[in-house]
C-alpha positions as CSV (number, residue, x, y, z in Angstrom):
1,X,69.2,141.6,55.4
2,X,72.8,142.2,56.3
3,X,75.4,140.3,54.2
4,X,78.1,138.1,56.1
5,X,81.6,137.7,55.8
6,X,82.5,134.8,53.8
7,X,83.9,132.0,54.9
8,X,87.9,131.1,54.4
9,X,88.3,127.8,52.1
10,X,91.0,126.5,51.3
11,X,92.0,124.8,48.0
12,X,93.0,121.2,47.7
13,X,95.5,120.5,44.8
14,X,95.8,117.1,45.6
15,X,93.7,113.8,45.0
16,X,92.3,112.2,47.6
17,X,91.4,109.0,47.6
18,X,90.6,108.1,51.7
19,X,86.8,106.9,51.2
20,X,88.2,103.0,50.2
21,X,86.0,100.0,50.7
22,X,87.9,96.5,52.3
23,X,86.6,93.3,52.3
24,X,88.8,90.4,54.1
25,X,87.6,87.3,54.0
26,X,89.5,84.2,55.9
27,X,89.2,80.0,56.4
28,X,88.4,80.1,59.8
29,X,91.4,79.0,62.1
30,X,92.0,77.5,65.6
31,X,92.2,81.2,67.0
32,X,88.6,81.9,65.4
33,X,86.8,78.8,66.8
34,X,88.2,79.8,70.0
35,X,87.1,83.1,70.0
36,X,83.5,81.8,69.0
37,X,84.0,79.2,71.7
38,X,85.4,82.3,74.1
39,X,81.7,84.1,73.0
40,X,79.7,81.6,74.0
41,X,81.3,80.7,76.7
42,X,80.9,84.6,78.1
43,X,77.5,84.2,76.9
44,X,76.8,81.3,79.2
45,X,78.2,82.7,82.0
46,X,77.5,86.2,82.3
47,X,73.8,85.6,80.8
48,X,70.3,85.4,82.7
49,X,70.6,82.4,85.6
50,X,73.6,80.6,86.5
51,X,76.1,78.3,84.5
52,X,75.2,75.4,86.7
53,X,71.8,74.9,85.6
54,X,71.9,75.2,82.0
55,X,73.1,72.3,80.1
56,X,75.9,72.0,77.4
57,X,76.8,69.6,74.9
58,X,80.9,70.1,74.5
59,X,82.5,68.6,72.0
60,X,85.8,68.0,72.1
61,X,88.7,66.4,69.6
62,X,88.4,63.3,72.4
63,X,84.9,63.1,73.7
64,X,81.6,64.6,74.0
65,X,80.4,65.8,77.1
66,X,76.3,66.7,78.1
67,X,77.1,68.2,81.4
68,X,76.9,71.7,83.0
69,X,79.6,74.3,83.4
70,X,80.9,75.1,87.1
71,X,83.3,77.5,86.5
72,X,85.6,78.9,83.5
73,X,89.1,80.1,84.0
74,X,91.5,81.5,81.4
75,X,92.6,78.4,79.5
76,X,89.8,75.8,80.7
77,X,86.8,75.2,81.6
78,X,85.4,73.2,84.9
79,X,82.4,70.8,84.9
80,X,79.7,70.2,87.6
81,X,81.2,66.9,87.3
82,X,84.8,68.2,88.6
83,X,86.0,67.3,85.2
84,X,88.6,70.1,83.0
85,X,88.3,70.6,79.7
86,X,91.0,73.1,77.9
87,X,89.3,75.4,75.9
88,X,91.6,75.2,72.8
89,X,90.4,71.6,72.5
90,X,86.8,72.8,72.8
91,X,85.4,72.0,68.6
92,X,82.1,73.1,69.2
93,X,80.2,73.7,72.6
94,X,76.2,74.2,72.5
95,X,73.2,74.8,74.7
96,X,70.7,72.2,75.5
């Protein structure tokens, strides 16, 4: 068998310590309930069927609503009952 050339290595004089493990943990905020809000809002919409027929419960920091969802534009969300709801005051919003 023929013998190969070896292979150039170079030499590391240094420590390297790149391979470090994070863990952040936070109390979930206004921005993360409306990102989980945002999710299943996109959910809704851009799942099997249309928004119109599936029924929500959304709660808000005024009043509960069981209605269905029309439409959804960047900061609020319109009911089949011509009714809009901000999303920021969205607390939690579930399918029935």
């Amino acid at each position: 068998m023929k013998k190969l050339p070896q292979i150039y290595k170079n030499k590391i004089n240094k420590n390297i310590n790149n391979n470090k493990e994070y863990c952040y943990l936070k109390n979930n905020t206004s921005e993360d309930i409306e990102y989980i809000i945002t999710e299943k809002l996109n959910s809704i919409f851009h799942g099997v069927g249309y928004p119109y027929n599936k029924t929500v419960e959304i709660i808000t920091k005024d009043k509960t609503y069981q209605t269905s969802l029309l439409t959804r534009t960047k900061n609020s969300v319109i009911t089949i009952n011509d009714e809009t709801i901000p999303i920021k005051d969205i607390i939690t919003l579930n399918l029935k």
